[in-house]
N, C-alpha and C positions, 0 to 999 in steps of 0.2 A: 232607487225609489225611497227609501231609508232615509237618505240625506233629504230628499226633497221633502219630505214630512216633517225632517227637525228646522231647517228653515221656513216652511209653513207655522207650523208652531212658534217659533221665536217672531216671524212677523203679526201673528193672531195675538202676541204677548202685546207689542209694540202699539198697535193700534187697539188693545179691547181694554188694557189695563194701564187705571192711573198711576204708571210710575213714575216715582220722585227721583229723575238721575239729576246725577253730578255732571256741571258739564265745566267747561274752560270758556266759556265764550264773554267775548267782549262785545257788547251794545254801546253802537253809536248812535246818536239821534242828530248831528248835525255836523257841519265841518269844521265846527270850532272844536267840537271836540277831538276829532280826528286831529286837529294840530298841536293840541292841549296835551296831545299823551306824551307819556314822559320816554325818551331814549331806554334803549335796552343796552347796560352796558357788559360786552362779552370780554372785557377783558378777563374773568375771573374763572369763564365756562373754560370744562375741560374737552377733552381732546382723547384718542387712544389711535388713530388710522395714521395719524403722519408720523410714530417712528413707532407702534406696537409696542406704546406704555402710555397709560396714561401723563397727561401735562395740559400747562394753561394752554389755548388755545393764542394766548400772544404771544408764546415762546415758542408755538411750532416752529421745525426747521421746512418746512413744506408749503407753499399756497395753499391753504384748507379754510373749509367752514363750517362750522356745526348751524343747523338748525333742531331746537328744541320743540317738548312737547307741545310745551305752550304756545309758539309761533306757528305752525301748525296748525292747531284748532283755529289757532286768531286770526287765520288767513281765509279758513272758508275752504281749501280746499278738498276736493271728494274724494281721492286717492293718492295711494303715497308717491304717484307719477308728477299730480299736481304739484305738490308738494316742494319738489324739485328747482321750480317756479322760482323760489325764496332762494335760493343759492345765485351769487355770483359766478358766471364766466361757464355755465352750462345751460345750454340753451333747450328750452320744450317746446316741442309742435306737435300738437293735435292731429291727426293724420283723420281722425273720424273719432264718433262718440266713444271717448274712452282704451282709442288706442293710438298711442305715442310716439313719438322719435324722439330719441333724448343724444345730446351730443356733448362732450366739455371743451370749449374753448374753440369751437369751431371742427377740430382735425375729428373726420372721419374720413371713411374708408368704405366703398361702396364695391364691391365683388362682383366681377365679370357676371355672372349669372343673375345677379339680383333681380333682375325682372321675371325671375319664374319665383323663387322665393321671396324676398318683403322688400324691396330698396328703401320703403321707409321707416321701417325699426329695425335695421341689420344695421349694427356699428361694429367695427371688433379692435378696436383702439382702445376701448375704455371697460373697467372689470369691476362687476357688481356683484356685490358679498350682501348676504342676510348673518347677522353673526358670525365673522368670516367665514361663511359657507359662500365659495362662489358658484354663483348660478350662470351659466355661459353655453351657449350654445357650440360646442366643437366640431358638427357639423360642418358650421358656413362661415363659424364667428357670430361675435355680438351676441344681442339677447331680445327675445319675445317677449315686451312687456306686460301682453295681458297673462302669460303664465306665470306671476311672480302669485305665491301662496297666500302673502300679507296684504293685510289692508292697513287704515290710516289707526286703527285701535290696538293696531299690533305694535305702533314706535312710539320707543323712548324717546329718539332721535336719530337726523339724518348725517355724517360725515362725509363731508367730497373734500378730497386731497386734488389738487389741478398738479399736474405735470406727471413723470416719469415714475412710477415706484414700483416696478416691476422687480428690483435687489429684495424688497419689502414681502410682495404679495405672487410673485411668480410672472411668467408670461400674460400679455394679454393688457399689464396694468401701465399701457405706456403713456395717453394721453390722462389718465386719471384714473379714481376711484369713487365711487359712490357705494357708500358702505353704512347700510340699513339694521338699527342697534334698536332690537325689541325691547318691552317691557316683560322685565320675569321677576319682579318683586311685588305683591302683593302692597298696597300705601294701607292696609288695617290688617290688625290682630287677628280678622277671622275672617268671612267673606267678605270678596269685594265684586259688584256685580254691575253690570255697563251695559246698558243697548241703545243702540240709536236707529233710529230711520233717516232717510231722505228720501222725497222725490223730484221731480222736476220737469223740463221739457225731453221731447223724442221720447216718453215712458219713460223715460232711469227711473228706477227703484233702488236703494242703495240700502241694507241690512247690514250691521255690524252688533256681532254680540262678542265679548269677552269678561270671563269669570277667573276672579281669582283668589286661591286659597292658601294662608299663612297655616302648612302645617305646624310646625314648630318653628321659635327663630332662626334656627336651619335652615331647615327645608318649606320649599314655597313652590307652589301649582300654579297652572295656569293654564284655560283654554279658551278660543277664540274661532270664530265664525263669520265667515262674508259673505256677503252676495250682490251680483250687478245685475242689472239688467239694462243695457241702454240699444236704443233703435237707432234708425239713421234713415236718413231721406232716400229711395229706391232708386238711386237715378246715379251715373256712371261717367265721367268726363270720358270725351272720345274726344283725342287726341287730331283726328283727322279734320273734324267740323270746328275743333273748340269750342264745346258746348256741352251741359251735360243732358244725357238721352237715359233711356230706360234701358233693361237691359235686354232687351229683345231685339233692341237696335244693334248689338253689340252680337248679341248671340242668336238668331232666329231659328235654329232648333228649338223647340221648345224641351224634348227628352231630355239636350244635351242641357239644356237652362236649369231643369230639374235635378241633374244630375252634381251639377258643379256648384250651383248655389240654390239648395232648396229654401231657404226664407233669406233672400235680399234685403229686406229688413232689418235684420238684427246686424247690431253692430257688435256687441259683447255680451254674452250670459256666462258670468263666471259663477264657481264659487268656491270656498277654501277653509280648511281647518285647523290649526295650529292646536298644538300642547307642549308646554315649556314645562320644566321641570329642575330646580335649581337646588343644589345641597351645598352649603358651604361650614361647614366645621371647623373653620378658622380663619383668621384673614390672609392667608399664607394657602391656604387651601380649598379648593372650589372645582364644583364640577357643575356642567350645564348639558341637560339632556334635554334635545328639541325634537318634534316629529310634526308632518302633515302632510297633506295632498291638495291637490287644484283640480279643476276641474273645467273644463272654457269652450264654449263658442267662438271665436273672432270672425269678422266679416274686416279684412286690414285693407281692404281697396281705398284709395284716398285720390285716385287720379292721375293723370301724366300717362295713360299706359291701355290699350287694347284688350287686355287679358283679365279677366273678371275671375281670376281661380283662387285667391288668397283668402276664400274661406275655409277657416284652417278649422279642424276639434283635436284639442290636445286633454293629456290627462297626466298627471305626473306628483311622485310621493319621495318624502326623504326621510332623511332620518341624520340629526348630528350629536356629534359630543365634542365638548371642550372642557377642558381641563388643566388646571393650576396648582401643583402641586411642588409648594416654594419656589422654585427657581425652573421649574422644569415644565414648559405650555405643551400642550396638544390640541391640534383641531384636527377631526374626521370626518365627513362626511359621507353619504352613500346618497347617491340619486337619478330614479328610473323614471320613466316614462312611455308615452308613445303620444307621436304628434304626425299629423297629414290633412293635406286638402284634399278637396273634394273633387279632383278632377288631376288628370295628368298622369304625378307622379304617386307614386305606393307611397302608405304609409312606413315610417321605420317605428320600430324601439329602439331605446336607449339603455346606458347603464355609465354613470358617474364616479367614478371614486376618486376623494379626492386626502390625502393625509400629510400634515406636517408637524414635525418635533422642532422645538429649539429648546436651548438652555442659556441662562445670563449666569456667566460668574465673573469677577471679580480680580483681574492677577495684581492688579494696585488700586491703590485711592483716587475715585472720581474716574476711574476707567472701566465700562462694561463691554465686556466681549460678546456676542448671541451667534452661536454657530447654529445651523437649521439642516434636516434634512426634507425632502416631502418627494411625494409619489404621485401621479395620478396615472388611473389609467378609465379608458373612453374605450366604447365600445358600442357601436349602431349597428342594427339588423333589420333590412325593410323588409315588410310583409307582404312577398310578390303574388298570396295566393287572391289578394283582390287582383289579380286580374290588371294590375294598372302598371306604367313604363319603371324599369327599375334605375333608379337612380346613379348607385354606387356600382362598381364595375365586381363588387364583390364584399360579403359582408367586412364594415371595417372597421378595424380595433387597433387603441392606439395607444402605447405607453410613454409616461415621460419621466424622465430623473433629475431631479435636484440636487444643489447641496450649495451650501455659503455661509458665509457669517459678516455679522456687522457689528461696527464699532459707535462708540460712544463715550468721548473723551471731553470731561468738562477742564478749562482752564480756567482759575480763579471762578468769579464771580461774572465775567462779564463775555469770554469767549466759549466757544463750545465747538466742536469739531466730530461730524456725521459722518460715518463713510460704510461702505458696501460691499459686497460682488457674491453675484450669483451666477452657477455656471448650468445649464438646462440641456438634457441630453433627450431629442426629440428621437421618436419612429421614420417619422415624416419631416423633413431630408435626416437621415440620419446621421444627423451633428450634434456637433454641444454649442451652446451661445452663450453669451456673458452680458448680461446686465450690473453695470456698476452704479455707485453713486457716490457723489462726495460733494459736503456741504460744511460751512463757516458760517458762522453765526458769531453775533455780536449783539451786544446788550448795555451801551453805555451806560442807560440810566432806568429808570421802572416808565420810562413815555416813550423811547425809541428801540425800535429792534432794525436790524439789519442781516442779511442770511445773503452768502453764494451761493450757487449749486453747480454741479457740472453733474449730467447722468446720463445714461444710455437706457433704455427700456426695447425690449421686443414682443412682437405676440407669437403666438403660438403656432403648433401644427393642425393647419384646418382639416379633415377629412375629406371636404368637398374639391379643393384646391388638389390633391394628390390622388383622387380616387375615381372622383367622378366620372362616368363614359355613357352617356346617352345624346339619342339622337331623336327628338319628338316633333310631332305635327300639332301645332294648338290649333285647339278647335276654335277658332273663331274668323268671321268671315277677312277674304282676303279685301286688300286695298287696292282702291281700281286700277286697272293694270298688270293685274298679278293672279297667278290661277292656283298661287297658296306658297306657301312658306315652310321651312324646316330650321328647327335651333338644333344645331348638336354645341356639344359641350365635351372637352376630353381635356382628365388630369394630368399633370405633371408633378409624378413622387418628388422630385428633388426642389420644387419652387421652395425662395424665399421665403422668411417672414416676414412682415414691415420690423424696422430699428428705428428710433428715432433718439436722437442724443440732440440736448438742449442746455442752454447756459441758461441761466436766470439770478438776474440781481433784484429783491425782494426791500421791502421795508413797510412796519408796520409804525403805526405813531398815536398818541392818545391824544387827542384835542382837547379833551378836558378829562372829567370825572366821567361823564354821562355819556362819551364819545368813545368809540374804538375805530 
């Protein structure tokens, strides 16, 4: 109730008082103009996801792309999913108002089960970091877009790495990354203060507030607030007529309609609150303290499918630290939740942890060594006292171990030589796996780049994959001919992970000044 009063308030701000924001937006009035504008030239933007150090973005050894603040705003889009849009070789579909499928490069992976949980935001090829925090679901794989905390007032900018870099960022990072880099610098000496609205068609309402404060040159605040609200047309594709119906066609129980979707309407009511907190004491030395929660409705039905149960209510908080201290990174994270629909299956909680160390030294000139260890450990418990079918065969918790290091060897001025391995000791099959990487680059001149790659990337150990045992009746009417239906579903501990090992020959080229 609390919350709902501070975003009443920040919207009563929005709409009762003349405030004079700052905004980034570009006004077109015609198409000459739109052709008139000048190129954005990136050769010069930097980079930190394609080897975990900063570098120009022309000299990655990696397929990558940064979009910035500014492109962003200048695009118009409403959320940092839109957003996405602006990157090459990852594709966005809209599944319903404001909730997503996002894929890179085509390769997903779609889980035997998906049609009880989401087939159209479940990818688990591809791993998505908020300040290397990854957010993933270990569950089933992949990731729940409308549970993501941030909104569009919360990025600095967006990084996608296309290919393998699971040596880099652990399982999970095989077809890419998408790696979401907030703002935690305060751009004035004292307060800085941001609100927006939007609205639009189907209701959306879209609120974005964030505040931020230069305590010292140090140390810099920072807190931030979202909110959506988007509807969606009441009406359900059914797969049997090809056509879309209400959902009482679909379901004529009315209890059971009640029960499973009580507002058909609503496509997303989220909302979220960040607090960053950044102390750097030297340039050699820096720490970053982040925190927040989310909070969501989704209604993820998009069509293809009989079963009207994917309105989901999730709730989930974390908490990270990162830290730089000369030669020596750390990133921790912790992150809980609870997430379920409205029908079927029980809800579960969650519990995230996720930590890794590395160190760079130095044994000769123009050669860096990063040896790394990291830990995660995962743990789901479903809440069978609703009453509703229990999913997992038994509460499940899952640890994993790391450990690798990677190189980085400049030749001269013009070659450079990447290389990898990481070795991942799962619960679920109880093995160790190896993701390697090894990459050449070349640099003839400041207009051409050229890179090899060979790597291997895996994902991880799903919980759903190794644990799962259930056997349910969905409630919805049978197909004519048929006097109903039963799905069961049963794990197997030892299943693979996907691997995927790719070659790739790369090249970057400057067509002009104003070209990359």
């Amino acid at each position: 109730m609390m919350l709902k009063k501070v975003f009443c308030f920040f919207g009563f701000l929005l709409y009762a008082l003349p405030l004079q924001a700052q905004t980034d937006s570009i006004y077109l009035s015609s198409v000459n103009e739109i052709l008139g504008l000048p190129l954005r030239n990136k050769a010069g933007v930097d980079i930190v996801s394609a080897s975990k150090k900063s570098e120009r973005l022309f000299e990655a050894p990696l397929a990558a792309s940064v979009i910035t603040r500014e492109e962003i705003v200048a695009s118009g889009a409403t959320s940092v999913i839109e957003a996405l849009r602006l990157v090459p070789g990852v594709m966005v579909r809209e599944t319903n108002n404001g909730n997503y499928s996002v894929h890179i490069r085509g390769l997903d992976y779609v889980p035997a089960y998906a049609a009880l949980i989401d087939a159209n935001v479940t990818q688990t090829t591809s791993l998505v970091m908020i300040d290397y925090r990854p957010v993933y679901n270990h569950l089933n794989g992949g990731i729940f877009w409308d549970l993501l905390p941030i909104d569009i007032q919360d990025l600095e900018r967006i990084e996608v790495v296309r290919g393998p870099a699971s040596t880099l960022y652990g399982a999970n990072a095989v077809s890419g990354v998408i790696h979401f880099i907030t703002r935690k610098k305060s751009s004035y000496k004292d307060l800085d203060v941001n609100l927006s609205s939007q609205t639009g068609t189907m209701n959306t309402l879209l609120l974005n507030t964030i505040i931020g404060y230069r305590l010292s040159p140090k140390l810099n605040f920072q807190l931030s607030s979202n909110y959506q609200n988007r509807e969606r047309e009441n009406l359900y594709f059914d797969d049997l007529t090809n056509d879309y119906v209400p959902l009482d066609s679909l379901l004529p129980d009315a209890q059971l309609r009640e029960t499973t979707s009580p507002n058909p309407g609503i496509s997303l009511q989220k909302y979220g609150l960040n607090a960053y907190l950044n102390y750097q004491p030297s340039s050699k030395i820096s720490f970053d303290l982040s925190a927040g929660l989310a909070n969501n409705v989704a209604h993820r039905v998009s069509g293809g499918g009989r079963i009207p149960m994917e309105y989901n209510q999730s709730r989930n908080a974390y908490v990270t630290l990162n830290s730089t201290v000369h030669r020596l990174k750390t990133y921790a994270s912790y992150w809980w939740g609870r997430d379920g629909t409205f029908s079927l299956l029980a809800p579960y909680n969650y519990r995230v942890l996720d930590a890794t160390t590395e160190y760079d030294f130095q044994p000769i000139k123009n050669l860096t060594l990063t040896p790394s260890a990291a830990v995660r450990f995962v743990d789901y418990k479903e809440d069978l006292s609703t009453g509703k079918d229990q999913l997992l065969e038994d509460n499940a918790t899952s640890f994993t171990y790391a450990g690798g290091v990677k190189l980085d060897y400049k030749l001269a001025k013009k070659w450079r030589i990447i290389g990898g391995i990481r070795a991942e000791k799962f619960k679920f099959p109880n093995q160790i796996y190896l993701n390697y990487q090894a990459i050449l680059a070349y640099k003839p001149t400041e207009k051409h780049f050229f890179r090899l790659l060979y790597g291997r990337a895996n994902t991880g150990s799903f919980l759903y994959n190794n644990k799962v045992n259930i056997s349910v009746t969905p409630p919805i009417a049978a197909p004519p001919g048929f006097d109903g239906f039963k799905v069961t579903n049963q794990g197997v501990p030892d299943v693979e992970p996907i691997t995927q090992d790719m070659i790739e020959l790369g090249y970057r080229g400057k067509l002009n000044n104003r070209v990359l």
